[in-house]
N, C-alpha and C positions, 0 to 999 in steps of 0.2 A: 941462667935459666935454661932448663933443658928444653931440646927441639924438637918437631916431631915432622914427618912428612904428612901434607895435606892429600888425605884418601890417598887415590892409587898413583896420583902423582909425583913429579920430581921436587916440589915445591917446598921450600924448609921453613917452618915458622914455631913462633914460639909456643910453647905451652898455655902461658898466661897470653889473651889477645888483649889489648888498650884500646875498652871503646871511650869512643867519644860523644855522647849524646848530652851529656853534662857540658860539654866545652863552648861558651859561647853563651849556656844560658841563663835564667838570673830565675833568682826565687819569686815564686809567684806566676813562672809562666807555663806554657803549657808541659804537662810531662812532671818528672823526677825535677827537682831544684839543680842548678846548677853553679858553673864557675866562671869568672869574669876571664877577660884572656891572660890576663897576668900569673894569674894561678894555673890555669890551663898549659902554658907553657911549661910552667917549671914542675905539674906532673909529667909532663911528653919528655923534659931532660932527665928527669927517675926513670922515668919508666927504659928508657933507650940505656941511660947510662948502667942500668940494672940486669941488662943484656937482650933486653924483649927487640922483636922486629917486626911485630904483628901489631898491626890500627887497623881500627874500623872507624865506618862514620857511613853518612849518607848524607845526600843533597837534600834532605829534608829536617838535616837536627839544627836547631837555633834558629830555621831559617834560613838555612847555608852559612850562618858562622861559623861551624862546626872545619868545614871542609876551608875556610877560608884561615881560620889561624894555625889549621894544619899546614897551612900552604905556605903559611910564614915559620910557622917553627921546622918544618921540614927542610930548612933551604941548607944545602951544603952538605945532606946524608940520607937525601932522597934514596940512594939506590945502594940503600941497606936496608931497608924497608922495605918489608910486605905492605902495599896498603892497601885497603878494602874501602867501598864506599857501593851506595844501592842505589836504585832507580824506584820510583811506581805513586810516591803520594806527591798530594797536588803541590805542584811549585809554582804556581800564581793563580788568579782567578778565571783563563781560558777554558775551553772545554773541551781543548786540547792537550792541559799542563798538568795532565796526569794518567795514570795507569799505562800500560805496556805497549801501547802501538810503536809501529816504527817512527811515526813522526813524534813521538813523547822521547824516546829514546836518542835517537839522533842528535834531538836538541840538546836535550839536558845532558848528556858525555861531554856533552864543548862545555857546558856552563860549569859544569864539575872538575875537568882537567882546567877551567881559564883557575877557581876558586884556588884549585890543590896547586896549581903554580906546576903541574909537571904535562907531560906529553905524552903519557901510560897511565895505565891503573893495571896493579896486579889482579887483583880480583873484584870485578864488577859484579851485582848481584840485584835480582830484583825481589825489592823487596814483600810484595806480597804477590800472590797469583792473583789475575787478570780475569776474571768471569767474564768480559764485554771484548777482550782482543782476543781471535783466535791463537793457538799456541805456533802453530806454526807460524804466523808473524812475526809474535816476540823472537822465536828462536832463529828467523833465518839474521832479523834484526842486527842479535845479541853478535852472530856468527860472524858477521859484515865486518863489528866491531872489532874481532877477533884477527880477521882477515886485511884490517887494515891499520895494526898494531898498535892503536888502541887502549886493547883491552890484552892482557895473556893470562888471564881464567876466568872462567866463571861461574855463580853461584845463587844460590834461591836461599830465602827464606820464607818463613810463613806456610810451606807449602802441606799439604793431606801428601801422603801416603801414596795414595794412587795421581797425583798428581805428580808428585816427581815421577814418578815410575812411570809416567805416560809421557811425561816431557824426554827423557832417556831413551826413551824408545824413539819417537818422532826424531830424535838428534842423529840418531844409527843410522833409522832408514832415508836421511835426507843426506847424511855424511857432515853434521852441523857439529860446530863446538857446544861438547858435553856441559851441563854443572857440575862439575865437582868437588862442590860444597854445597852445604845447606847449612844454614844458621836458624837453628828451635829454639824456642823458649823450653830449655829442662834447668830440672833441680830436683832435691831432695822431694819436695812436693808438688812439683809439676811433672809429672814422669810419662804422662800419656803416650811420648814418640816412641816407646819400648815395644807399643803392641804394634804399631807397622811401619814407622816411619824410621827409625833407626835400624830394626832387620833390613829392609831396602838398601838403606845408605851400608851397611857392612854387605851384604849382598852385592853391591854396585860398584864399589872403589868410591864413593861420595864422600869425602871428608864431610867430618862437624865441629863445628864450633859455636857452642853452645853460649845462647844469652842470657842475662838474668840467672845464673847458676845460684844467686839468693835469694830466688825468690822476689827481687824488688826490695832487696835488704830486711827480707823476714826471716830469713834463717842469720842474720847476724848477731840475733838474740836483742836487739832494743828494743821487739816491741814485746810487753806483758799481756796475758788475757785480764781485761777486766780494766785494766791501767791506762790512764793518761801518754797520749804519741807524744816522743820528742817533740818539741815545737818545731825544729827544722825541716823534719821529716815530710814525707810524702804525705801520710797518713794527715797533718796539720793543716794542708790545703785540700781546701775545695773543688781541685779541677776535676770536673766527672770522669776521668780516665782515673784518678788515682780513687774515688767513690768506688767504683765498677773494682781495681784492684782488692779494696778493705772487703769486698762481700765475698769477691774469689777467694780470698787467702785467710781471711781472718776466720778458722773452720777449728772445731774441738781436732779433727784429723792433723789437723798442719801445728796448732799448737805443742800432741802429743811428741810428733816428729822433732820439735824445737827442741823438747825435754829428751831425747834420747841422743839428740845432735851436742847440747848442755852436757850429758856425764860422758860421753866419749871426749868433749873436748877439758874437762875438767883431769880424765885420766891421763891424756895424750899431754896435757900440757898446752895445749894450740887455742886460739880462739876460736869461736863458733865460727864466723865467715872462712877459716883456715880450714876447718875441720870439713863444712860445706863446698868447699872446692874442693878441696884434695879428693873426697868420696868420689867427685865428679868427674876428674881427673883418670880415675884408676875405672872409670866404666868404658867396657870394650868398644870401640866404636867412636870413641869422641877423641878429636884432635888437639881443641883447646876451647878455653873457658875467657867468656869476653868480661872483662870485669872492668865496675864504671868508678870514678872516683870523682868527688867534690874538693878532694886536697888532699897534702900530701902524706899525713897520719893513713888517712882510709886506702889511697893506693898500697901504702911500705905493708899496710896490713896483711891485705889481699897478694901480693908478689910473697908474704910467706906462707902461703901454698903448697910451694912450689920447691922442687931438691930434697924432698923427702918421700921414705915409702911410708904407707897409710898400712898398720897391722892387719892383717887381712880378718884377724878374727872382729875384729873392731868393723873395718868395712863392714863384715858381713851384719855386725848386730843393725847400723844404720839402712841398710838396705833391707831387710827384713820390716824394721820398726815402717820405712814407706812404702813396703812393694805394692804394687797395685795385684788386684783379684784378677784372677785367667777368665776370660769371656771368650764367648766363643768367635771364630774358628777356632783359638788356642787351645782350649780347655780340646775340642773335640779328636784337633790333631795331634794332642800329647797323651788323650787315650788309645788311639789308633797305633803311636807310635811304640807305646808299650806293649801294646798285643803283639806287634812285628817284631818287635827284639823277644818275646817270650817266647813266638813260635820259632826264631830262628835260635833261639840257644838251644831248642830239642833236636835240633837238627845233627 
């Protein structure tokens, strides 16, 4: 599995990242279906034995089983691992046991390092921005964390555009440990962090590692327009988060993108989910692609991603079929920008 450095940092991780938000959970409950710990494990032995060093999770997947059978399958090669875990949604009924302050923070790193069995966490992150804690809190917080080892990185997800960029700034001028990650929801048809949030992160040295790179498993090609969801599927339960998903996704737009995702992976040889990373893989700017598994068929899928180059004429026809339209400032500043190169070519 090839490596990559995390943004401007020294940090070496995989390509493909192994989330975990599947591990620990059972069908039927809240979220995407998941896998009992048995199975759960012996993706974490593929995935590791397949060369990956990159997990993710968070205090919040399963309920914290997520981070807890991490803690058991990790014993004995802890520190060949990257591992990532988040901070911010409610971990009990208090009105304290969530979002960003320093007293949510404090606690829940002990409750997360007792779960993960270790005495560090490579990359801490929180997981959404904080409207009700000020940012310097979170950040002198996350800093403390940093300063009293912890934590040795740290990273946001969820964030707007000018939210990281305002967090980066507040870090310089207090002298506070940076983010140098961000973790987006992107894919073939969730593209929106191109108009500000990903210029920033290439801009900044901000590694990415991108979630959901299929869309919530729509760009894997099982679902049809018009047709009946697998019964196992998201799409099959009821829970209003996956409702909200079917209205986002299920779009004539995101279908067409499926069909052009369909004959490139038909020419290439590759499967759709393969096809759908790889593109993702090869966009400037992104680190690595978190990819989730319910067993061990859908992980060997997805890790074949990876060790190959994506023809670029091929990229290009996939990126085209979803680019998104130039809005302004864009549109205004790539007219501006042609005027200044015509006038200076007369020069």
């Amino acid at each position: 599995m090839r490596i990559r450095l995390l943004g401007r940092t020294g940090l070496k991780v995989s390509e493909i990242c192994l989330g975990t938000m599947t591990f620990g959970g059972l069908p039927g409950g809240r979220g995407a279906p998941g896998c009992d710990e048995k199975v759960s494990l012996e993706i974490l032995n593929a995935y590791c034995e397949a060369g990956g060093n990159f997990i993710d999770t968070a205090d919040g997947y399963a309920d914290g089983h997520s981070e807890e059978i991490l803690g058991r399958g990790l014993k004995g090669r802890r520190d060949d691992i990257v591992l990532a875990t988040k901070v911010f949604f409610p971990a009990g009924t208090g009105a304290n046991r969530k979002g960003l302050s320093r007293k949510h923070i404090f606690e829940n790193i002990e409750v997360s390092l007792r779960r993960l069995q270790t005495d560090y966490i490579d990359l801490y992150q929180v997981h959404c921005f904080d409207l009700h804690t000020p940012l310097e809190e979170t950040l002198s917080a996350l800093d403390a964390m940093v300063k009293q080892g912890k934590v040795r990185y740290l990273g946001c997800s969820n964030f707007a555009g000018w939210q990281l960029a305002k967090a980066l700034g507040v870090s310089a001028l207090h002298g506070y440990a940076r983010f140098d990650c961000l973790q987006p929801q992107y894919s073939l048809i969730s593209r929106s962090i191109e108009r500000e949030i990903l210029p920033c992160c290439r801009a900044d040295g901000v590694g990415v590692i991108a979630y959901s790179p299929l869309g919530g498993g729509f760009l894997s090609g099982k679902y049809r327009s018009g047709e009946p969801a697998p019964p196992a599927s998201r799409v099959a339960d009821s829970v209003p988060a996956n409702k909200f998903w079917v209205e986002r996704n299920f779009t004539a737009r995101n279908f067409g993108i499926l069909r052009a995702v369909e004959e490139v992976s038909a020419r290439l040889g590759k499967t759709c989910s393969q096809i759908a990373l790889a593109w993702l893989l090869a966009m400037p700017g992104v680190t690595s692609a978190i990819i989730g598994a319910r067993n061990l068929a859908q992980l060997r899928e997805n890790l074949g991603a990876g060790d190959w180059d994506f023809p670029s004429e091929e990229w290009k026809k996939l990126d085209d079929a979803s680019a998104l339209s130039v809005e302004y400032p864009g549109d205004f500043q790539a007219f501006v920008e042609t005027l200044v190169h015509n006038d200076l070519s007369k020069q």
